[in-house]
C-alpha positions in Angstrom: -5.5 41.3 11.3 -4.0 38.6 9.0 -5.1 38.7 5.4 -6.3 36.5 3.7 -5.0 34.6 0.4 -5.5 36.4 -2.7 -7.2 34.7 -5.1 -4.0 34.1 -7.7 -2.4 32.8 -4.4 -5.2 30.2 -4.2 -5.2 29.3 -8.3 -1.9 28.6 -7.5 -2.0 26.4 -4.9 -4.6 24.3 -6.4 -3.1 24.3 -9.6 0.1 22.9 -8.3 -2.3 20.1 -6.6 -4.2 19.6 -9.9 -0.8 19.1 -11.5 0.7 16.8 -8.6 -2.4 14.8 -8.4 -2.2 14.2 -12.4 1.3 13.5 -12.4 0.7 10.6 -9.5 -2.0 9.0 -11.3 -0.1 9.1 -14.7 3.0 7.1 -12.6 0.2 5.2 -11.1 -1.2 3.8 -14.3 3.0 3.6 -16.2 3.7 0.8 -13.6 4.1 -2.1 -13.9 3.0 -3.3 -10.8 3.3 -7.4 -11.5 6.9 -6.6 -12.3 7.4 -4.2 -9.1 6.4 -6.3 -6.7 8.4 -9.5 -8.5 11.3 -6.9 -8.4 10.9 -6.2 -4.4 10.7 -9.6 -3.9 13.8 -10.5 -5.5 15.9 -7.7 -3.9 14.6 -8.4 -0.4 16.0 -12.0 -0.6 19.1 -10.8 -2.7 20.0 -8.5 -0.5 19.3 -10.4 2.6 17.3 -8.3 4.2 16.2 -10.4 7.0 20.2 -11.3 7.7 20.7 -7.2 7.7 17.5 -6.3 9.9 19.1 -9.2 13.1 22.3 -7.3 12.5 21.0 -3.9 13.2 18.5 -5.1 15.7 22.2 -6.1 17.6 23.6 -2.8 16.7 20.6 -1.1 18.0 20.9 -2.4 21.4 24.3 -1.8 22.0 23.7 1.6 20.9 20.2 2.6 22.2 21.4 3.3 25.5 24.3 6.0 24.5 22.3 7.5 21.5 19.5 8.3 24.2 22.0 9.3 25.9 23.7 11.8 23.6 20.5 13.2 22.5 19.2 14.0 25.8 22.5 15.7 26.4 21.6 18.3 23.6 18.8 19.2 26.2 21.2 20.9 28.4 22.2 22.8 26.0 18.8 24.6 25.3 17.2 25.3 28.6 13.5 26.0 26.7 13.6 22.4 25.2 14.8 21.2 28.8 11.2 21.5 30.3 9.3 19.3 27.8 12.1 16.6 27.8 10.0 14.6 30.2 7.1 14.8 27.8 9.5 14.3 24.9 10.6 10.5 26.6 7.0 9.2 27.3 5.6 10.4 23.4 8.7 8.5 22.5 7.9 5.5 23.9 4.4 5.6 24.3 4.4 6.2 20.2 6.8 4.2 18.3 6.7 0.9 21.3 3.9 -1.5 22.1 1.6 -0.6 24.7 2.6 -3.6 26.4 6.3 -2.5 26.9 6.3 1.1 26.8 6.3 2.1 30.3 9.0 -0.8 31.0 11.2 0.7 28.0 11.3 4.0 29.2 12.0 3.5 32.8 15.1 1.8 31.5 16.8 3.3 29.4 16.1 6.4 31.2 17.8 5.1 34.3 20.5 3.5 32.0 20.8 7.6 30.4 21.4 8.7 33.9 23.8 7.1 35.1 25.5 7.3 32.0 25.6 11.0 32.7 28.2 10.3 35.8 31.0 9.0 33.5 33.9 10.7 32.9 34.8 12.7 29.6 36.6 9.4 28.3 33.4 7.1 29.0 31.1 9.9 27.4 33.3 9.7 24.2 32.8 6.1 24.4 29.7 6.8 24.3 29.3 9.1 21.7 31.1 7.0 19.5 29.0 3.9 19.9 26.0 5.9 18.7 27.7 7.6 15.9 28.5 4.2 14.8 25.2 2.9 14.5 24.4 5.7 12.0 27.3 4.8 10.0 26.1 0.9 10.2 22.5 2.5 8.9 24.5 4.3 5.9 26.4 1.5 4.8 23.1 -0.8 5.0 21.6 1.8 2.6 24.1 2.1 0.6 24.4 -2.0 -0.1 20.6 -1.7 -0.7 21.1 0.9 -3.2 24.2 -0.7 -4.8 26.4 2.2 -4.3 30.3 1.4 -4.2 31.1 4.4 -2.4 30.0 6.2 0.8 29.5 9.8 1.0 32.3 12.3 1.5 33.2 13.0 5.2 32.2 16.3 5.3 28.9 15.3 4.2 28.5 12.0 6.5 29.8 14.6 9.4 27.1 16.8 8.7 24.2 14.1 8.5 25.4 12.7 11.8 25.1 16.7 13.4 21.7 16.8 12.1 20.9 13.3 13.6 22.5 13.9 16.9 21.2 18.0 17.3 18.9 18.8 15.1 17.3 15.5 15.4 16.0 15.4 19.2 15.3 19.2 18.8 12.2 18.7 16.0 11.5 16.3 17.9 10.7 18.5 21.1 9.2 21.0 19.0 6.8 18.5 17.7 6.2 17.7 21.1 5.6 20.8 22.1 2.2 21.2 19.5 1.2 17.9 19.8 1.0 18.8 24.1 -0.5 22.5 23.6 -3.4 20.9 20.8 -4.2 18.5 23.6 -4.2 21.3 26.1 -5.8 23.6 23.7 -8.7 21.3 23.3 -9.0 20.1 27.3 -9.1 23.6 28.1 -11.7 24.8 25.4 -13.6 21.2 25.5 -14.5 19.5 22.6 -18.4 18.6 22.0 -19.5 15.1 21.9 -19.7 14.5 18.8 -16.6 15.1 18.0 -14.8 13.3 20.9 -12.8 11.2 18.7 -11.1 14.4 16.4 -8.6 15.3 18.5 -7.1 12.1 19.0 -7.0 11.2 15.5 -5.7 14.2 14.6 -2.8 13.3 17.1 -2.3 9.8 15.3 -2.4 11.3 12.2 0.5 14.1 13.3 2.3 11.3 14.2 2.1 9.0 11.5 3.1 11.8 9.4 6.0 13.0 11.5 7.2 8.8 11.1 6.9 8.7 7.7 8.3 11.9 7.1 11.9 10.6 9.3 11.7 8.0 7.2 11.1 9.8 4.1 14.5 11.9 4.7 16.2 8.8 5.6 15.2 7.0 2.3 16.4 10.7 0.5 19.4 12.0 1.9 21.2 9.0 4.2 22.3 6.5 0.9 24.8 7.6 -1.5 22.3 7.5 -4.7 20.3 9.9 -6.2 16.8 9.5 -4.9 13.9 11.8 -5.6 11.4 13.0 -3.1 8.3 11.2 -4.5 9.8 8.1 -4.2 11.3 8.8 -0.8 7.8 9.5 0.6 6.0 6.2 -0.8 8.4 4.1 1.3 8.2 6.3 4.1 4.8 6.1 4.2 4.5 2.3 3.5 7.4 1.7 6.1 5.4 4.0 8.7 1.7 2.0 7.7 3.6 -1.3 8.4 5.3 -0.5 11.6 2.3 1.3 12.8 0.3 -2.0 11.8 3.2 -4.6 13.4 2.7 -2.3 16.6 -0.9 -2.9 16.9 -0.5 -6.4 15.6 2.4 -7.2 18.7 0.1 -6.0 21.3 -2.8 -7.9 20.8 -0.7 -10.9 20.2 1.1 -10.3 24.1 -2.5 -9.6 25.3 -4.3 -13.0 23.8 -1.1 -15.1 24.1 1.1 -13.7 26.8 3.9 -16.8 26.2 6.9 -14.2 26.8 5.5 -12.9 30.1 4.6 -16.3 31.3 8.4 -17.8 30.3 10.3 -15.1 31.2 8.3 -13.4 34.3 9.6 -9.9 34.8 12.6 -10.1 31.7 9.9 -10.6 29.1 10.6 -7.0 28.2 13.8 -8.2 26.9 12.9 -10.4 24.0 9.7 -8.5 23.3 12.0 -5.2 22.7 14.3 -7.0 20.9 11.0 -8.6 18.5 10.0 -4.7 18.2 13.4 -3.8 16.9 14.0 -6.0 14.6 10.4 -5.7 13.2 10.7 -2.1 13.1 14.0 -2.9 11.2 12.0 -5.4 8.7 9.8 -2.8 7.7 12.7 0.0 7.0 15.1 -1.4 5.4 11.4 -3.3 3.2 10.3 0.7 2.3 14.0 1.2 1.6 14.1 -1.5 -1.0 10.6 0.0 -2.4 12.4 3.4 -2.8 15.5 1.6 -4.4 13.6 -0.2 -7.2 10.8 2.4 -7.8 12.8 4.3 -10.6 12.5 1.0 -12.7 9.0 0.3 -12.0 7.7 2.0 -15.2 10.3 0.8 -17.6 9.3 -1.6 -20.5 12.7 -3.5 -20.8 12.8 -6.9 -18.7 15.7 -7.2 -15.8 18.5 -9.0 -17.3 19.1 -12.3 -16.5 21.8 -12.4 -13.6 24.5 -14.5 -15.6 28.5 -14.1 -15.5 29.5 -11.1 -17.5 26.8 -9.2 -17.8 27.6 -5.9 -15.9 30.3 -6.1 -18.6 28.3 -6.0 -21.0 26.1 -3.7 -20.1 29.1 -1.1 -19.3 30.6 -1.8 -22.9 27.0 -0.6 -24.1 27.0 2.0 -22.3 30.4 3.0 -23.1 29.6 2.4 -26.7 26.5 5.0 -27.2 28.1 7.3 -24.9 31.0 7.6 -27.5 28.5 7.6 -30.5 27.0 10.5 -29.0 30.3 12.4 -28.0 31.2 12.1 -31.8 28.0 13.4 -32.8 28.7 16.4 -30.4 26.1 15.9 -27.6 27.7 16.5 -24.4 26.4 13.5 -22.6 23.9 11.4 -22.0 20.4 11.4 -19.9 20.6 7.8 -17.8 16.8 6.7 -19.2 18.5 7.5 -22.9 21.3 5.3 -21.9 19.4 2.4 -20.5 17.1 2.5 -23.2 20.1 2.3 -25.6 21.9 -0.6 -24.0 17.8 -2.5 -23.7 18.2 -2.8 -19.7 16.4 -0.9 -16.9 18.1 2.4 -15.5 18.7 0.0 -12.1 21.2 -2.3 -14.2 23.0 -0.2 -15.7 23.2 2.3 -13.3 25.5 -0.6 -11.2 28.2 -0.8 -14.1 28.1 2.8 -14.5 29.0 3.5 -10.9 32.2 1.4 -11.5 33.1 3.1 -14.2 32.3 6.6 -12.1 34.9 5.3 -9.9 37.6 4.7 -12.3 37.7 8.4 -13.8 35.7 7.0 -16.8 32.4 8.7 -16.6 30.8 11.6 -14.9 27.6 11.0 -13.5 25.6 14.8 -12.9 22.9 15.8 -11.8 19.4 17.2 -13.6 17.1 18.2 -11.2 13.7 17.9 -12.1 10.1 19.3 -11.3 8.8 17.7 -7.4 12.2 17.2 -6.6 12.8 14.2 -8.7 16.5 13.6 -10.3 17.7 12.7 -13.3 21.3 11.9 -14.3 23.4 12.8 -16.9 25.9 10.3 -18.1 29.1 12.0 -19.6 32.2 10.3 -20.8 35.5 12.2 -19.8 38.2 9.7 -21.2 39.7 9.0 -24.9 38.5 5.2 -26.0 41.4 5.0 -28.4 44.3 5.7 -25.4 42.7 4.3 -22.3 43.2 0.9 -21.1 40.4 -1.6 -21.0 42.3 -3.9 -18.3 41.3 -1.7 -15.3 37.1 -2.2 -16.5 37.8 -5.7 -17.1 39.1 -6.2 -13.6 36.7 -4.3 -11.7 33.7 -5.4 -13.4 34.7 -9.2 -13.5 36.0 -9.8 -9.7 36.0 -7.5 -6.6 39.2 -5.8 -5.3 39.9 -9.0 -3.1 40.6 -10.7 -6.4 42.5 -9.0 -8.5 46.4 -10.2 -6.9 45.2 -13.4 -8.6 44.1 -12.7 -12.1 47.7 -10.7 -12.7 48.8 -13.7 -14.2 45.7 -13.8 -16.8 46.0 -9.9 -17.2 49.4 -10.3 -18.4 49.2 -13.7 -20.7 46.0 -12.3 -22.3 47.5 -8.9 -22.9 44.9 -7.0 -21.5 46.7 -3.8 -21.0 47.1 -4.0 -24.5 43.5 -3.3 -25.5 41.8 -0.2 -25.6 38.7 0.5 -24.6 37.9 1.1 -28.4 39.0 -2.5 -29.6 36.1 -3.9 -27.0 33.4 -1.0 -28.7 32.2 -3.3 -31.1 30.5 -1.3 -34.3 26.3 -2.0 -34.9 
């Protein structure tokens, strides 16, 4: 018979919760939520998120077709997953597509799937490689929203497109798989009257959870930035509310004003999926920007003012106390420290620092923290008195594009003259 938790099991558990649940609030009450949400707005329109969401709504299209395709091939491969794949297709698309489309959605691109299955090996690679290039589009979306220079390493983007393509449509059939024996479970057992409505809310509620939770893991481990899991699950679940919401919303709208069906006759499914994606896209790459600026929601020091110069200035700051401290014999700095020192939030100087990451100049590691939160650790690893400035001053003051045509100012000014210690003006 299975035992039951021991009681110090139990004072665990709900001491963990007690602590969680205190920590949560004590965030809830640090922010600053005036500033948050001025700070979402201004990366959603400086990052053009609406631009980015029609370009992966086209990507998405081209690819839906051949990443269906690739993922039902994994099927094949595991005969006990095979027998649920039917079920797998409708949860799919009754789930995360409008009522009013579903069925339409489905038949397609399962037909589409199909007879993508008669192509040779050469079309199949084609294939393959059109939906591993829609992840890679996804990555460098994220990676622009979190204002990260650099992608991943191969090995690591290989491995995220494995999981994606294997490991992906395989959690997803054992998902599936409970979801279809709870229903079964409760048809066969029957379910009183008054609690009809359990079983089907308990359903939603598996599947908002399983959403936000994909989205959750996207926010964490797809972008090249160090994002903890707290923050990774408030987009998640925001992103997940809003599409859930935008998928109620589009229904009733094609019920009450069915425009598209009466324009377009039996196409309307066309432009109606392509209004799904790209509203499903909206609301991703939104909870991706929430993720990205939550780590700065709690900090007292303003933004700084987007003027010319100041990611210099803000990685000669940074430079500046990292030396201070290096001299005083602490090996490095923590990244809250070092914004707190240079009187900007960890967001803008984090950018500057990247650059200088990139140029051998400072070592960014990580500090894990308690509820798999992150922190980094700034340390300098060059000499200020026999390092060149010119290489900061060019990639900190124009992109790579640009810096053919400043050679002319780099060598009139002297700029590979100076030192990174004649800019490290004393306080």
């Amino acid at each position: 018979m299975p035992h039951a938790p021991s009681p110090d099991a139990d004072t665990r558990i709900r001491t963990r919760l007690r602590t969680a649940t205190q920590q949560l609030l004590a965030w809830a009450r640090a922010v600053q939520w005036r500033r948050a949400g001025q700070e979402v707005i201004s990366r959603f329109g400086a990052d053009r998120v609406l631009v980015t969401a029609g370009s992966l709504t086209f990507t998405t299209v081209l690819s839906l077709v051949p990443l269906v395709t690739v993922m039902l091939a994994v099927f094949t491969l595991f005969p006990a997953f095979e027998a649920i794949q039917t079920n797998l297709e409708s949860w799919l698309a009754e789930s995360f597509v409008p009522e009013v489309i579903s069925r339409q959605v489905q038949t397609y691109v399962t037909q589409f799937a199909g007879r993508a299955n008669r192509l040779g090996f050469a079309g199949l690679a084609v294939l393959a490689l059109t939906a591993v290039a829609l992840l890679f589009t996804i990555e460098r979306t994220l990676n622009a929203l979190w204002r990260s220079p650099r992608p991943k390493s191969f090995s690591q983007r290989l491995l995220m497109v494995w999981a994606v393509l294997t490991a992906g449509p395989l959690l997803l059939a054992a998902a599936v798989g409970v979801l279809s024996w709870l229903s079964r479970w409760a048809a066969a057992k029957g379910v009183p009257s008054g609690l009809g409505l359990v079983i089907p809310t308990v359903i939603d509620a598996v599947e908002l959870l399983l959403l936000s939770g994909g989205l959750a893991a996207l926010y964490r481990w797809v972008p090249n930035a160090r994002v903890s899991w707290p923050h990774a699950w408030l987009g998640g679940v925001l992103a997940a509310l809003a599409i859930e919401a935008a998928k109620v919303g589009l229904g009733v709208y094609l019920r009450w004003v069915p425009t598209y069906t009466t324009v377009y006759g039996a196409l309307a499914v066309l432009p109606i999926l392509l209004v799904w994606i790209y509203s499903v896209w909206l609301w991703v790459l939104l909870g991706a920007v929430v993720v990205a600026s939550a780590p700065g929601w709690t900090e007292t020091h303003p933004p700084p003012p987007a003027a010319p110069g100041g990611p210099l200035a803000l990685a000669l700051a940074a430079l500046r106390a990292l030396d201070e401290a290096r001299r005083a014999g602490v090996g490095g700095l923590p990244l809250a420290a070092l914004a707190q020192q240079a009187g900007a939030p960890q967001a803008a100087v984090l950018g500057p620092l990247r650059v200088l990451e990139r140029l051998g100049w400072v070592g960014l590691l990580d500090e894990p923290k308690p509820h798999g939160a992150y922190d980094a650790r700034c340390v300098l690893l060059v000499d200020v008195q026999n390092t060149s400035a010119a290489p900061m001053l060019l990639g900190l003051l124009a992109d790579d594009t640009q810096h053919g045509n400043l050679q002319a100012l780099v060598q009139r000014s002297g700029w590979n003259d100076l030192c990174i210690a004649d800019l490290l003006l004393k306080r």
